[in-house]
N, C-alpha and C positions, 0 to 999 in steps of 0.2 A: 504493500500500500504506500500510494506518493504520499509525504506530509509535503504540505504548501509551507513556506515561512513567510510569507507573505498575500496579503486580503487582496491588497489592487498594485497600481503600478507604480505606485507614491511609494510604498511600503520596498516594492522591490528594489526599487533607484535605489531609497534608502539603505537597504542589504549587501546589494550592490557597494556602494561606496564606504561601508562598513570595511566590507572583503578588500577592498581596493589599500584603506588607510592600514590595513592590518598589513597588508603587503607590502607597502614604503614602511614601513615602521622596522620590521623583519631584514625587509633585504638593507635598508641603512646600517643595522647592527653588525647583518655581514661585513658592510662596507667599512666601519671603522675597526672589526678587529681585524680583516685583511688590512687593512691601513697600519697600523696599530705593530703588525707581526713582520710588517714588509712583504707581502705577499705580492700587493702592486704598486706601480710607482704615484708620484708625488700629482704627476698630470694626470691617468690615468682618474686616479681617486678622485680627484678636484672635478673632473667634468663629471662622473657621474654621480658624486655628491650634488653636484648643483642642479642636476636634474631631479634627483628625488627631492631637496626641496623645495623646488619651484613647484614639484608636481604634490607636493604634500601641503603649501601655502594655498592652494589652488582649492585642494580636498576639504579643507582645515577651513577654510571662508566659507564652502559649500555646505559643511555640516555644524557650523558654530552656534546652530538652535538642536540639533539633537547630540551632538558631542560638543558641549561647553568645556571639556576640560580630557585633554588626551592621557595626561597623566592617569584620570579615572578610568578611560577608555581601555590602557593597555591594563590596569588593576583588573579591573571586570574581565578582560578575554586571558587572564594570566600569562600575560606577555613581559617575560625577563630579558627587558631592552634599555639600559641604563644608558648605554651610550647614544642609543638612537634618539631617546629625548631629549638626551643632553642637544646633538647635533642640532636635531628638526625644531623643537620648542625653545630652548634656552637659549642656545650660541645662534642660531638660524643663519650661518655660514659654515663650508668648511673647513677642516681645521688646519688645512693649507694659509687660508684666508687668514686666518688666525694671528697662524705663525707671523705669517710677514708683515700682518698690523703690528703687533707687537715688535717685532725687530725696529720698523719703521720709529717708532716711539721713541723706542731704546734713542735710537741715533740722534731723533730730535731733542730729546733730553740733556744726551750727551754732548749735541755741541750750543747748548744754553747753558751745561756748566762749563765747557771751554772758554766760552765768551767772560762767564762770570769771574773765574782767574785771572784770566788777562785783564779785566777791570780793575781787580783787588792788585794785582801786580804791578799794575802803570801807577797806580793812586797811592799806592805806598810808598814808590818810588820818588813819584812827585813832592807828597810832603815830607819825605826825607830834605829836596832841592829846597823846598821851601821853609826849609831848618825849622819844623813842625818836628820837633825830641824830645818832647815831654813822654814820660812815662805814659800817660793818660788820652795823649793825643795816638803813640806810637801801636801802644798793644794792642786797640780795638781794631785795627787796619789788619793786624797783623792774625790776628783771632780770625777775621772774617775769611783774609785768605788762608788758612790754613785750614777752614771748614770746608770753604769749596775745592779745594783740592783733595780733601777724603772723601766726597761724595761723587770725585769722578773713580768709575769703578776698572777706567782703563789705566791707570797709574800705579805702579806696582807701590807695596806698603816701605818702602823702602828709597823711594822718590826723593832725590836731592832736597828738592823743595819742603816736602812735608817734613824732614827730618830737623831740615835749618830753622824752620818757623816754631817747630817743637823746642827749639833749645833756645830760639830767641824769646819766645812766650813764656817759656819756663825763667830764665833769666829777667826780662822785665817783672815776672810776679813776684818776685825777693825785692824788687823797689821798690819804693814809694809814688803817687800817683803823682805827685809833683816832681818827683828827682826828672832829671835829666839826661838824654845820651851826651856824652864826651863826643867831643867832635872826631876824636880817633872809633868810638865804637858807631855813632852814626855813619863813618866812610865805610866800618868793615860789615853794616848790618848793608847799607844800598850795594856794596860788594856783592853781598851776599843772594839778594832780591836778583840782580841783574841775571848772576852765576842760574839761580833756580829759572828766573823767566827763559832763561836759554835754553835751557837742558829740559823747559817745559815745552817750550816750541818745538825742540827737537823730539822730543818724546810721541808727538801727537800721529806723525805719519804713519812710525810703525805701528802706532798701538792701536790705530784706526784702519789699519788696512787687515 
């Protein structure tokens, strides 16, 4: 004996596209653990990741009055597809796409702290020229660049710069906020600054390429 799963034709579409969403959901799962194990490559994955979500955004607007929520959807059919939600609902790109937003970031970040160095580098320099050697004037210059030099993550821990500014910061903190640099330790701290700005401009090629 046939059982019908459906009364009229309404009901059937509906069925229909049940089957269908149960199907992108599935094969995207394959798609990220073959992705996932190297099974296939990086293009490969990418174009027919972007087909099942297009063709699951598509499903996903058609059924958003009887499946409000796909998370429930694979609950109720007992669909163990963690990655496939993550992909189609959560991320809604793949994770190619991903990758290289993120890289993209990385770099812009990175050469907005380059710029900020070089800021802190010329301006400490400058009030050095501008016999600006009070204790109080010196060490906040000198704090700021040594911040943004630890927060570039391409500069080894060990960087001219960061180690000079470590020993000059440490040394201003045993003075007073009003003492003074000696005009012999102001030559050897701008010395000093010019020494790290160089070997920080040098530094950037390789560490960026």
């Amino acid at each position: 004996m046939e059982v019908k799963l459906w009364n009229d034709k309404r009901e059937r579409e509906m069925y229909e596209n049940f089957a269908e969403l149960y199907a992108i959901i599935k094969a995207t799962e394959k798609l990220e653990k073959a992705y996932v194990r190297d099974i296939i490559s990086s293009s490969e994955y990418e174009t027919e990741c972007q087909k099942l979500i297009a063709h699951f955004k598509t499903l996903a607007f058609t059924l958003k009055d009887t499946v409000p929520s796909i998370e429930r959807f694979a609950d109720t059919y007992k669909m163990d597809c963690p990655a496939a939600i993550n992909r189609l609902v959560t991320s809604g790109v793949p994770a190619t796409v991903e990758h290289r937003a993120a890289a993209a970031t990385s770099a812009t970040n990175s050469a907005a702290i380059v710029a900020e160095c070089v800021q802190n580098f010329i301006t400490a320099m400058d009030s050095l020229k501008l016999n600006m050697v009070a204790v109080d004037q010196v060490h906040p210059l000198l704090s700021d660049l040594s911040a943004s030099l630890n927060k570039l993550g391409i500069l080894p821990p060990d960087f001219e710069g960061k180690m000079k500014m470590k020993e000059w910061i440490s040394r201003l903190s045993k003075m007073g906020a009003a003492d003074e640099l000696t005009e012999q330790q102001a030559r050897q701290l701008h010395f000093d600054l010019e020494s790290s700005y160089n070997s920080f401009m040098a530094a950037l090629p390789s560490a960026c390429t």
